[in-house]
N, C-alpha and C positions, 0 to 999 in steps of 0.2 A: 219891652216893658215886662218884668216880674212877674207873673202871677202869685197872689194868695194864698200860701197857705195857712189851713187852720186845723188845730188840734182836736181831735175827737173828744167829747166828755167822757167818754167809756175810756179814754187812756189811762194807766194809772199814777195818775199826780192828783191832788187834790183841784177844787176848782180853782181856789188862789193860783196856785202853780199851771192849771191849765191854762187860766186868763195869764199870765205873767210869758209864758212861752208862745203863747198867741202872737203877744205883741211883740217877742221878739224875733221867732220864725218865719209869722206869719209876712211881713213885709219885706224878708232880707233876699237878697238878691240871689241866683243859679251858684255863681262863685263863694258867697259867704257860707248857703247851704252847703253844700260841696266840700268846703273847709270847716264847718263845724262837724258833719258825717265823719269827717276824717280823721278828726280830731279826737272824738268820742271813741273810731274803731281802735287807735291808739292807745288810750287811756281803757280798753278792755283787755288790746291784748297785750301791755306790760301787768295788767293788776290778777289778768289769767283766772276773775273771779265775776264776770260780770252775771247780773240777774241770779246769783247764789247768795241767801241769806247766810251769814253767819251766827254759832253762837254767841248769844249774847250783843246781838246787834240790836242797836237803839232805833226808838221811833219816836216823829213826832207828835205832838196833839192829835193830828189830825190823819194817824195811822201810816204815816206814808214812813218807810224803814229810811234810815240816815246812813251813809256807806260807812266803815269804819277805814281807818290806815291798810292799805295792801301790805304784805309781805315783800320787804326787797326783792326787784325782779334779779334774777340770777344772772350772769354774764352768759353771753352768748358762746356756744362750745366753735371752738377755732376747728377750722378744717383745712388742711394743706392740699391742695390740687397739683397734683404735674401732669405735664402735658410735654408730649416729645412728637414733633407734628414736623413733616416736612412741607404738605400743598396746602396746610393748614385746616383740616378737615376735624384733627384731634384739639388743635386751639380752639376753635369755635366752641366743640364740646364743652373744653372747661369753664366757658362763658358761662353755655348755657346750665352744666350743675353747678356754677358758683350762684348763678341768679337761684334756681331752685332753692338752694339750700339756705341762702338768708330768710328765705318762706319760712320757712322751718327751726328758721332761732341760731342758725348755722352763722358763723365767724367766717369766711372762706379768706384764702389766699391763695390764690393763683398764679404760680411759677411757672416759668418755661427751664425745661431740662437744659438747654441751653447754660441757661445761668443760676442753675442749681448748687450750692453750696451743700456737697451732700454729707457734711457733719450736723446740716441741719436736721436732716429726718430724723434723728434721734428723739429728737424731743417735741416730734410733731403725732400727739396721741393719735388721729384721725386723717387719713391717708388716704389720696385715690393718685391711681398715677393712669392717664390716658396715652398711650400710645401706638405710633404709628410704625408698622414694616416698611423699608424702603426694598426696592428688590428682592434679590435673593438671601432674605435672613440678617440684612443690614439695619442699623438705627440709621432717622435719621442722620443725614452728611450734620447739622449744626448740634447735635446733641452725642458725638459720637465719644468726646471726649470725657465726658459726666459719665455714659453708658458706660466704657470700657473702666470707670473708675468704682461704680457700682459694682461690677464682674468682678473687679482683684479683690486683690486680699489687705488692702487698706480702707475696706467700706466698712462701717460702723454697723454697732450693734444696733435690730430694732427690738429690743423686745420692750413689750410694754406696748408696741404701737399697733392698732386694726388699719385694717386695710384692705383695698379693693382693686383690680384692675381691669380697666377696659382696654381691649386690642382691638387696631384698627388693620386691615389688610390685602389683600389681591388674592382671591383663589386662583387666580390665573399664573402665581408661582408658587414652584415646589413647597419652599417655607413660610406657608401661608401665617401668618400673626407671629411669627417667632420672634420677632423683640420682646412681643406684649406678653408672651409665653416663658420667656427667661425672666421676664422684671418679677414677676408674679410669682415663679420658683424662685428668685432670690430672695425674695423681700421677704419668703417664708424662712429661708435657710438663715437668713439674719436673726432670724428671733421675732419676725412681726406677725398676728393673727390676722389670716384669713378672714374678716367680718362676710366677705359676700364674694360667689363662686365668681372666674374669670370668664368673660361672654369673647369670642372670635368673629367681629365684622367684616363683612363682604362690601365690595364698592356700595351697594344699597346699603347703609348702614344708620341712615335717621331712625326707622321704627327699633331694631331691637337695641340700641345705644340707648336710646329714648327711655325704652323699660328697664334697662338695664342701672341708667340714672336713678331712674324713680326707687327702684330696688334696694341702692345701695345707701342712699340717705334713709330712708326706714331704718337697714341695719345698721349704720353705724350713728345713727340720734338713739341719744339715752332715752330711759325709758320715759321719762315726763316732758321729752321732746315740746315745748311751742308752749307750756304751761309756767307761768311765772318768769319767762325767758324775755330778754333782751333782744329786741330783732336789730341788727343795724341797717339803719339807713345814711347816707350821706347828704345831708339838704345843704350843703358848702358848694359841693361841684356838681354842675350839671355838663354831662357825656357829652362827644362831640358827636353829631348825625352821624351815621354809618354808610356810605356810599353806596346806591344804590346797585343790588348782587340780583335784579332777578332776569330774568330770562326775556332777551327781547330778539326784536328782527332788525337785519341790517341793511340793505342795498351794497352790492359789491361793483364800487367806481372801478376797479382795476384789478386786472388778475393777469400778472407777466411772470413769466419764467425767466428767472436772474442767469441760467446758465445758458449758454452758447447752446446750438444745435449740433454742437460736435460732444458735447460733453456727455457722458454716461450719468448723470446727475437730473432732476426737476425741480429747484425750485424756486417757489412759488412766492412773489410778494403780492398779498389780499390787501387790498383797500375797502375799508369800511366805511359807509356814512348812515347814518342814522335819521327817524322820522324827525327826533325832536336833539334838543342838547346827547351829545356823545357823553356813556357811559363816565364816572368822575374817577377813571383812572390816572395813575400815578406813574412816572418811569421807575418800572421795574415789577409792575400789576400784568398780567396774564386775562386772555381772556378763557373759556370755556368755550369750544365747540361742539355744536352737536350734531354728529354726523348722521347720515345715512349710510346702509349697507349696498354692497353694490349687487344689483337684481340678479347679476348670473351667477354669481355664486351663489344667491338665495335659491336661484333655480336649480343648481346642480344641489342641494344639498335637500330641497325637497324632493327632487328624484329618486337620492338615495334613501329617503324614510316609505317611499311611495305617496308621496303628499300632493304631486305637482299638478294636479286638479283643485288645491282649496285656496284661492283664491284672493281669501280675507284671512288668512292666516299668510300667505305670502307679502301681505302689506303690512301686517303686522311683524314680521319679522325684519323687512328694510327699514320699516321706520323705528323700532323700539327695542329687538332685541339684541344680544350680544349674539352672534351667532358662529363666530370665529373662534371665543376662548374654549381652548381645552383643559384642563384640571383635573385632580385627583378626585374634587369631588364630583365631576363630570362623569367621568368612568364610571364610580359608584352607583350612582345614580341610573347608570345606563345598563350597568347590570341588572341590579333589582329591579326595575323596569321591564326588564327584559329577558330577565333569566339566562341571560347569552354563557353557552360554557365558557367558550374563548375568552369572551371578557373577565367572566369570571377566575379562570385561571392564571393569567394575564396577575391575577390582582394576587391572588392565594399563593404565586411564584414568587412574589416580589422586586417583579419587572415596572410594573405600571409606570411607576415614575419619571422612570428612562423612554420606556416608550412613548412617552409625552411629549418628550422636549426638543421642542420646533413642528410641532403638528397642531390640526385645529381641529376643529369639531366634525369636520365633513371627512377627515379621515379616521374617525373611529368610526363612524356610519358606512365607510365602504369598505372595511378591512372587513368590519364584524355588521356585514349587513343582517338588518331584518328590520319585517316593516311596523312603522309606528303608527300611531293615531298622534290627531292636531294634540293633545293635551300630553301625551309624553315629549314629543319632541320638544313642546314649549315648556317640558321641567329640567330638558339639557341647557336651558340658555336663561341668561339674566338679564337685568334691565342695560340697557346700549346707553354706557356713561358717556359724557364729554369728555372730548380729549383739552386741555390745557396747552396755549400758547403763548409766549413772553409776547406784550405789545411791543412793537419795533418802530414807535414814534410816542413825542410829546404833544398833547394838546394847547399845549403855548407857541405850537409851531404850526401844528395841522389843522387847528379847531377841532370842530364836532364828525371830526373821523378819528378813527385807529386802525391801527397798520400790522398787520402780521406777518412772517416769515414761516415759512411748511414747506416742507422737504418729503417729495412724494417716496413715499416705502415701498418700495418692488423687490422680489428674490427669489429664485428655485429652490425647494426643499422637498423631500421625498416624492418626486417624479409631479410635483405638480408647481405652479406658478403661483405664486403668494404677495398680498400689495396691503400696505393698511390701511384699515378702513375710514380713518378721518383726512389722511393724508389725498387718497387718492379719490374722496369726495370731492374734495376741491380740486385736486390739478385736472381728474378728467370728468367730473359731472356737474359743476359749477362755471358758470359763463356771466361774464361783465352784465349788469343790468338785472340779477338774478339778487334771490334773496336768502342770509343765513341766519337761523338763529344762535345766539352768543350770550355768555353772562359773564359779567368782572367778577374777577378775583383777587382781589389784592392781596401785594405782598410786603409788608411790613418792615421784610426783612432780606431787603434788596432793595431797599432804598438808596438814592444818593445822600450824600453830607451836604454839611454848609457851604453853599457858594465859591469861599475861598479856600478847599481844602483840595487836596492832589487827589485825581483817582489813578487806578491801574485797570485794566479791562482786560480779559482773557477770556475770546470766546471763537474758535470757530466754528465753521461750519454757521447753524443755522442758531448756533448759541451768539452769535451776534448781535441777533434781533433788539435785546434790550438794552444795548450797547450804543445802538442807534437814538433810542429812544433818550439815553442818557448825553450824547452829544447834544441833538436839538434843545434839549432841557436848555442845558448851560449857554447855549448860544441864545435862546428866547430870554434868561435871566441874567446875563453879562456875567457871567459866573467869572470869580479870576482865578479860581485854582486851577493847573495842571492837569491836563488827562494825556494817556498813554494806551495806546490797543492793539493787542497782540490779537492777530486777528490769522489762520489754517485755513487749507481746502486740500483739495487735489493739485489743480492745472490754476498758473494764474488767470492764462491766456482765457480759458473758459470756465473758473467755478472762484472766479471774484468777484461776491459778492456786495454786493451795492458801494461799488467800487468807484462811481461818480461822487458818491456824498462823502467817501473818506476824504477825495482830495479834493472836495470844495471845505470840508472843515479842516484839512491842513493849511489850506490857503488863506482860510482866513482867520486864523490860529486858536480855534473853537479845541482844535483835537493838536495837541503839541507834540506826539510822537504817535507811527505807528511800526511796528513789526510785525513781517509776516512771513509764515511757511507756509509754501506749497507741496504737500510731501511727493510729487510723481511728477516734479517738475526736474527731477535727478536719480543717480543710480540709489544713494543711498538717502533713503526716504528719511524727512525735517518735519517736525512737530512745535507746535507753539513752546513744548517745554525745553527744547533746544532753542529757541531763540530767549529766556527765560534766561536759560545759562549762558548762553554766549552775550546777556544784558546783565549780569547778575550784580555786576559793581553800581552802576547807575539806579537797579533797582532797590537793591538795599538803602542805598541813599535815599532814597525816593519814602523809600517806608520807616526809617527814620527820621526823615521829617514831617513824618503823621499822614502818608497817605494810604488811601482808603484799595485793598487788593479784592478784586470783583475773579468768579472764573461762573462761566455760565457754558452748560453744556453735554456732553457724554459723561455718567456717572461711573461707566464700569472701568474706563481705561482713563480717558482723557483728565479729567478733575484727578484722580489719584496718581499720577505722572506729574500733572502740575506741582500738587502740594508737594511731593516729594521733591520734586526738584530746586523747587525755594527750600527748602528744609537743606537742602545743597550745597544753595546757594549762598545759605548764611554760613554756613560750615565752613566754606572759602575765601568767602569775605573778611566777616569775624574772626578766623581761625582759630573757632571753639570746637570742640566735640560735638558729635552728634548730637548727643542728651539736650547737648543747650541747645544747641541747632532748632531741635525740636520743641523744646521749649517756648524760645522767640517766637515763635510761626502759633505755637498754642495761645500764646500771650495775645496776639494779635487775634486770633478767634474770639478771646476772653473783652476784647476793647470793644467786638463788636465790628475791625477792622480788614479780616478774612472773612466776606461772605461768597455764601453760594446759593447757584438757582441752578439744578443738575436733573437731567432726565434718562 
């Protein structure tokens, strides 16, 4: 039941108006209150004049001021967002400055570079473009064709337009932010004003993006920003729930190694089950893993600082820190800290670089020993991210589990032995019965189609995984479109992976073609993109009849082999020129119908 309330006589309304609001505040319910608060904050902040006498403002008898007509509130200033995101860390972003900035009287539009029309920018006075490095200096893989169009010499003029850009990045390679560092010198070289300086994020990247947000809406809102302004709201559509992203623990039902005991290969298919309902992933969602460091490496690396006596500082670096990445600004950092000549020469030759690439932290500490304290060594290392896995099952198939695929990382490189660190948490310090923590991540954009639409699938090795996930799909939904899976390893005999469920879905015709290369099963080594071409008539047909071309997998060789060689393969078919070749295959990017999910 309601409680009462009542208007103080010291408020200032006459008593008439005091008794009159009495009786109609004073009984109305938690919801009507709530709605008329709301109502009022409204009606203050379109009129941008509330509790301000105006001149020449009337009164009544009884002293109390009569509002006059407000000034037309002004249209809310439009703001153009792009976002160029590959694990989607940069999307998120623009969510969150679009939210902000409607606070603030802001118009937002939120684009993805993706599907960026960029004879737009011209005429978009207020600018932020958020983006993501992929590797070594790359755009994202679905943004790549916008990016390289931005770069020529047919991208439009901006002048006229402010602008801002936030970089997202890896210290952990050489060309740390370099997308976000070209968009930012383009955008100037077009003719657009700089409003607000470029900030460079590190995998920990919530706090300074955060201030960096807050920063750039100040400069780029006019000067009477939120006064007499239009805020838009949408009270039409209400958002759909957001599936739940936070961090939980798992029970690991099963943990087998997919490959023979003959094979040079680990890996791993992790089964998950959960306390309550399994996380509301989707085929083609990833989970988040978070690993631990492995202790003897923690230990040989606090030997090398002189540390191996603290204790709580070696727990803290298994559970939390990055302790493997090395970087330019790792180096730096270990200089000035240390004053080290070597190191510092090292940097003043303009080696550093090079000396980086394939070492880790524990070899700048025993090349250029000297001893630390707990608080330098923990300014060499950063927070210990999740590493990211495609789910390799459906929940319409498995229920309240999910299923991963991890392929343990082991290698020699300058006279030491090297493994990674999420991969080889699992294959060797995780045991059936044991518990991990995991967070979804969904991906939007690797999803399947409708039901009745053809896919294609290109993935091996452990880029399979979501491949899996997308057969059980269609088989739990009676899906009647076509699938096809080109599926690579090594040896079939020992690195054919979950090689039971392809020919239980061939059998009972879930999965309607598969092809495979084993590349070391002959003298002259086979890749999925040789079997691509040597399909390439059947495929083309395939994708002229609307279906949908999937490649999940190795980013630096495998995915760019692929594409090229459909780009081949239409050239053979069609017997067009390259140009068009290319074209076709961009076309199909442009549909939405070439996606990728590449690591």
């Amino acid at each position: 039941m309601s409680s009462v309330i009542a208007i103080p006589k010291t408020a200032p309304f006459s008593a008439e108006d005091v008794d009159l609001l009495n009786r109609v505040v004073g009984p109305a319910s938690p919801i009507q209150r709530a709605w008329l608060a709301g109502f009022l904050a409204g009606v203050e902040a379109v009129a941008g004049s509330a509790g301000v006498l105006t001149a020449g403002a009337e009164f009544s008898e009884a002293g109390v001021a009569q509002p006059q007509p407000a000034a037309p509130a002004r249209p809310a200033e439009p703001l153009t967002i792009v976002f160029a995101s590959e694990s989607g860390n940069s999307e998120k972003l623009a969510g969150d400055l679009a939210k902000n900035a409607r606070k603030l009287g802001f118009k937002p539009n939120v684009v993805d570079m993706a599907d960026l029309e960029l004879s737009t920018l011209a005429s978009a006075k207020k600018l932020v473009v958020i983006a993501a490095t992929w590797g070594e200096g790359e755009p994202p893989g679905r943004v790549t064709r916008v990016y390289n169009e931005l770069m020529g010499e047919g991208a439009p003029r901006l002048d006229g337009v402010e602008f801002g850009v936030l970089a997202l990045g890896d210290t952990a390679y050489v060309e740390f932010c370099a997308v976000g560092k070209k968009i930012d010198e383009r955008l100037a070289a077009l003719g657009g004003k700089r409003a607000v300086d470029r900030v460079d994020c590190d995998l920990d990247f919530a706090e300074p993006a955060g201030k960096w947000i807050e920063g750039a809406l100040k400069a780029l809102a006019p000067p009477d920003a939120g006064r007499g302004r239009v805020i838009e709201v949408d009270f039409a559509t209400k958002p759909a729930a957001a599936p739940n992203t936070d961090i939980v623990e798992a029970e690991i039902t099963e943990l087998v190694n997919l490959n023979s005991s003959r094979s040079d290969k680990e890996t791993v298919h992790l089964a998950l089950a959960f306390d309550g309902p399994a996380p509301a992933y989707q085929p083609g969602d990833s989970l988040d893993l978070y690993p631990e460091n492995d202790p003897a490496y923690v230990d040989d690396l606090l030997k090398a600082a002189g540390l191996s006596d603290d204790a709580a500082l070696r727990a803290e670096l298994i559970a939390s820190r990055d302790v493997t990445t090395l970087s330019a600004k790792t180096v730096e950092t270990y200089a000035n800290a240390t004053d080290h000549l070597y190191v510092k020469k090292l940097i003043a030759d303009g080696e550093m670089k090079d000396w980086i690439a394939g070492r880790q932290l524990i070899d700048l500490l025993t090349t250029f020993p000297i001893a630390l304290d707990a608080d330098k060594l923990r300014s060499l290392t950063r927070p210990l991210a999740p590493r990211a896995y495609s789910i390799a099952s459906s929940r319409a198939e498995v229920g309240d589990e999910a299923h991963l695929l991890i392929s343990a990382v082991r290698y020699r490189a300058f006279g030491r032995d090297r493994k990674g660190v999420a991969s080889n948490y699992v294959a060797e310090r995780l045991k059936k019965g044991g518990r991990v923590r995991v967070k979804l991540k969904p991906n939007k954009h690797f999803g399947l189609p409708a039901a009745d639409k053809d896919i294609i699938m290109v993935g091996p090795g452990t880029g399979v995984a979501p491949f899996r996930a997308f057969v059980q799909e269609r088989r739990a939904t009676a899906a009647t479109g076509k699938s096809w899976l080109f599926f690579g390893d090594r040896q079939f005999t020992h690195d054919f992976l979950y090689q039971l469920d392809w020919q239980d879905a061939l059998k009972d015709g879930v999965l309607t073609r598969m092809d495979v290369a084993f590349s070391r099963d002959r003298p002259d080594k086979i890749y999925v993109q040789h079997k691509i071409w040597e399909r390439r008539r059947d495929l083309v047909e395939w994708l002229d009849k609307g279906a949908h071309f999937y490649v999940c997998g190795d980013a630096k060789a495998m995915a760019k082999d692929v594409r090229a060689m459909l780009v081949n393969a239409y050239a053979d078919v069609k017997a067009i020129t390259p140009e068009a070749a290319e074209q076709a295959v961009a076309t199909l990017e442009r549909e939405k119908r070439y996606l990728t999910d590449v690591y």
